[in-house]
N, C-alpha and C positions, 0 to 999 in steps of 0.2 A: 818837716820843711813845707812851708806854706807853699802853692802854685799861682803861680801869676797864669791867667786865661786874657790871651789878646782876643778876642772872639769869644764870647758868651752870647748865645742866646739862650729864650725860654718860650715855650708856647708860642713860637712864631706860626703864623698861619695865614693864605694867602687861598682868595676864589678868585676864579675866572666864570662870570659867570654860576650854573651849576656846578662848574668844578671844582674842586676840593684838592689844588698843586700844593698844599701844605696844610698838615695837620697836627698841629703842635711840633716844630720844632726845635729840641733841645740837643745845643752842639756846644762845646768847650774846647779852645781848639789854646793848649799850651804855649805862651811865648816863644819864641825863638825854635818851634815846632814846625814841622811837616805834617800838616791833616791831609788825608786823601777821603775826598768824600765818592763815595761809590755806592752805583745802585742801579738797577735794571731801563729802561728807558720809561718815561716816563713815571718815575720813582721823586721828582719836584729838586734835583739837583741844579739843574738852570736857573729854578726860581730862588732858590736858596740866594743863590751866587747872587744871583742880581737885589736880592731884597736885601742884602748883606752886603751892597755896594751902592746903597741907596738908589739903583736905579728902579728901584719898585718902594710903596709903601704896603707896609702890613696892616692885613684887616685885624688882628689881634696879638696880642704876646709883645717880649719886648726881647732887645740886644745893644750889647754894648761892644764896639770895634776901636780897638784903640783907645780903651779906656773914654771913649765917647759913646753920647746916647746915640744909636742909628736913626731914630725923628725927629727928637729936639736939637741935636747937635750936626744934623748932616753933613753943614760944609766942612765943618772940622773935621769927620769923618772919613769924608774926598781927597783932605788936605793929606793925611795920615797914610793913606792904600794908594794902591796902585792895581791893575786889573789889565791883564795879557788875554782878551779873547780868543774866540774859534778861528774872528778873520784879524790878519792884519791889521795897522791902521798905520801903516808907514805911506810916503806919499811916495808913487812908482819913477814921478817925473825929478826927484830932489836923488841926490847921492846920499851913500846911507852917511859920509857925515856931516852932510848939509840937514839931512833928517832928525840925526842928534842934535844936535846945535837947535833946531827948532823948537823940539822939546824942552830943551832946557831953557831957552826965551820964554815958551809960556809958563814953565813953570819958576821963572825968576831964580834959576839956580843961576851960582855965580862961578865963575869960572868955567863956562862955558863949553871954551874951547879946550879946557885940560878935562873935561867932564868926558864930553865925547872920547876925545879920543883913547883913555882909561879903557872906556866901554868897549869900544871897535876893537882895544888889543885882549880884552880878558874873554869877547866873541870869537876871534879870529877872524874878523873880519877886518884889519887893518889892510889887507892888499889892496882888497874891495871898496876901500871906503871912500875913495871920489870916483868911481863908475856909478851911473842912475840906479837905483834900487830895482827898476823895472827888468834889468839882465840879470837881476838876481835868480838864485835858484830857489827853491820850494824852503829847503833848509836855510839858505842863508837870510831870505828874508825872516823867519821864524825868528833864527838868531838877533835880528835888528832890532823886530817886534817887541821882543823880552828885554832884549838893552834903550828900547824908549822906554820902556814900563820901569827902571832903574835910572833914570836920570835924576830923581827925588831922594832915592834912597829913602823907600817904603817902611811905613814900619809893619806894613801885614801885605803880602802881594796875594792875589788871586790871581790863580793859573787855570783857565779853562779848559782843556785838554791841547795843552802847550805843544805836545810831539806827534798829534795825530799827523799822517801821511810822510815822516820822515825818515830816513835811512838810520840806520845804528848808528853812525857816525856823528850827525847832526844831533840825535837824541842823548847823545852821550855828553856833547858840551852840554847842553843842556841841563843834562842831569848835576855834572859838576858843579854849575852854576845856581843851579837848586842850594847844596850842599854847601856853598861858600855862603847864602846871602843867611842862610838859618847860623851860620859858625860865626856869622857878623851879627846878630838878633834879631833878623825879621822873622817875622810868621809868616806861615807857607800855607793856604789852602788851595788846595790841588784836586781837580776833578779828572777823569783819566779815563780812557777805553781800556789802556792797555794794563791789565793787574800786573802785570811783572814790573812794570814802572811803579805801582803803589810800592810792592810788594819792597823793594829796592830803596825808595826816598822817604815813605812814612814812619814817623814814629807813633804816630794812630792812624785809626782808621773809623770812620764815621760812611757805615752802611747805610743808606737809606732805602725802603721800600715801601709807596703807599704814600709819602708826605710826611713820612718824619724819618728819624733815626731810629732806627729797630735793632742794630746794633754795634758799639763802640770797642775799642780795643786796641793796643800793639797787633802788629802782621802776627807776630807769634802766637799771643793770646788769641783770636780768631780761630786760629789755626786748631789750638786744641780743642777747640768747642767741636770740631769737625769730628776729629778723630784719624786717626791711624789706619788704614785699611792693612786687615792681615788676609791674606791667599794660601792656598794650599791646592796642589794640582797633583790627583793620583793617580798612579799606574792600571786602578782597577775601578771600574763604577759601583762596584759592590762594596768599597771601601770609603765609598762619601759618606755613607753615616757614619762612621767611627770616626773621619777626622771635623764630619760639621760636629760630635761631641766634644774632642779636642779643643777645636774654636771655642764651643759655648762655654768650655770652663773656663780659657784663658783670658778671653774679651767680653764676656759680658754684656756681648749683641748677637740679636738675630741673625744665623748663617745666612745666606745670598747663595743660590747653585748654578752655576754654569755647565751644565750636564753634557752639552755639545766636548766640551774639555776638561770633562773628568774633573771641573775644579767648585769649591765651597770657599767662600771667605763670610767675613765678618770685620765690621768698626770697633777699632778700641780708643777709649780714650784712659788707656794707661800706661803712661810713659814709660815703666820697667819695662813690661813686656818686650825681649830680642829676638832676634832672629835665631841664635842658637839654644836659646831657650825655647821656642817655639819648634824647631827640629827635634829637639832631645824628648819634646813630650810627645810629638807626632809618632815616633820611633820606639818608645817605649811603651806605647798602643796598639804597634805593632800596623801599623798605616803603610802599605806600601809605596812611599814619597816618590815625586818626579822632579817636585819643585815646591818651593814654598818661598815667598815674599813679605816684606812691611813696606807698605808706601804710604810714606808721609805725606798729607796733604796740601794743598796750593791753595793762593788764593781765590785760583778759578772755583778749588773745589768750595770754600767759605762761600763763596760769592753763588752759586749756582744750591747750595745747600740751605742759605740763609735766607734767601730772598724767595719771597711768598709767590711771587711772578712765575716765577719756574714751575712747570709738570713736575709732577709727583717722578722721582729718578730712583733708580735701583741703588744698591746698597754697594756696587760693583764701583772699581776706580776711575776716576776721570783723566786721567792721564799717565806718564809713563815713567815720573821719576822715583825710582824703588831700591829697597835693597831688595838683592834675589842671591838665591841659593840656587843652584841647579845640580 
């Protein structure tokens, strides 16, 4: 089955200056897909977004958005996307559906007033919607924000870090409303602080560190590149070498000691490997066990593992969702 790519570039590359915000970037971002692009600050993701929305030109390389060229075809490219910023851009003094209706004047959609008001009911914003946008709350204007970027009905929308500063509540329409406009066929590129939000809405994910893509993938596939961290926490310090050998035969990474707690672990990246497989070998070692763990990785851990930005980090877990034995 062939793929359709609403977003392809190749060798895109942008200076500022001495600087170097893009160095070769190659991204593929599946029709009717959710791309989350992510990468450390300073890693050329803003640049992307915007050279990828025609609001910059590229000093080299080329893309096609919408099955249009991004230099020789731009207006048709503008025509095509749609693009939800970091700020707003609803007008404080207009009601939010005096502010829909706007949008859709410039944008010469017809049906104007059945347009908005669609929008206002699938935001929840209908109570709201002839109160001035300016009594808005942090969320509800967010929610506005993304339903003027929808007055077109986009065939690629760009999401700038859409839910920064909002409550679970507010981020959750939002995320629905991710999920419906991909189940209708727009492409989704999505830039994000928060990984659980990739983690949740991406069907890929395009890492970037340095000015290009370093590395692509499903959340899943990511994921195993990490590895599995396995733990083992003993009742006697004299028994960390017998279960760091343990480890070494069953994972196939270098042990990590926590000597403070009696504990050795090591990375696997081998999915048989369980948890009572990992007991039963500990124990017939003869290891005086206390505890032993598998914790599967996050995207924090991908994200903090993969990117070149980050100090050199121990072999130890980044966080706390595990299976455990005690």
């Amino acid at each position: 089955m062939t793929t359709t790519y609403t977003v392809l570039s190749e060798g895109l590359e942008k200076r500022f200056g001495e600087v170097r915000a893009l160095r070769g970037l190659d991204l593929a971002v599946a029709a009717g897909s959710v791309c989350a692009v992510l990468g450390p600050n300073g890693a050329g993701k803003t640049t992307a977004v915007r050279l990828l929305t025609t609001l910059l030109r590229p000093d080299a390389g080329s893309a096609r958005v919408a099955g249009c060229d991004l230099v020789r075809e731009a207006p048709a490219v503008r025509r095509r996307i749609s693009v939800t910023g970091q700020e707003t851009s609803i007008d404080g003094d207009l009601t939010g559906r005096e502010n829909l209706r706007l949008f859709a004047r410039l944008h010469r959609v017809r049906g104007a007033a059945a347009r908005a008001a669609g929008l206002l009911d699938r935001f929840g914003l209908t109570a709201a919607a002839d109160r001035p946008a300016s009594g808005y709350s942090g969320g509800m204007r967010r929610r506005l924000d993304l339903a003027a970027s929808l007055i077109r009905r986009p065939e690629v929308l760009f999401l700038d870090e859409p839910t920064t500063g909002l409550d679970p509540a507010s981020r959750a329409v939002i995320w629905d409303a991710v999920r419906e406009l991909t189940g209708e066929g727009t492409t989704v590129l999505l830039t994000t602080q928060y990984l659980e939000e990739a983690d949740r809405l991406a069907d890929d994910i395009a890492l970037m560190d340095r000015g290009r893509v370093a590395h692509t993938g499903s959340p899943a596939r990511l994921k195993e590149q990490v590895g599995t961290y396995a733990e083992v926490v003993v009742a006697d310090a004299d028994a960390l070498a017998a279960a760091a050998g343990v480890l070494d035969r069953l994972t196939g990474g270098e042990p990590s000691f926590d000597r403070e707690r009696n504990a050795v672990g090591a990375v696997t990246r081998d999915r048989t490997l369980t948890l009572p497989r990992l007991v039963r070998t500990l124990d017939a070692a003869g290891v005086p066990l206390l505890d032993a763990s598998l914790q599967p990785p996050t995207l924090d851990d991908v994200f903090l593992r993969l990117t070149t930005r980050q100090p050199d980090l121990p072999a130890g877990p980044l966080h706390d969702d595990k299976e455990r034995v005690a």
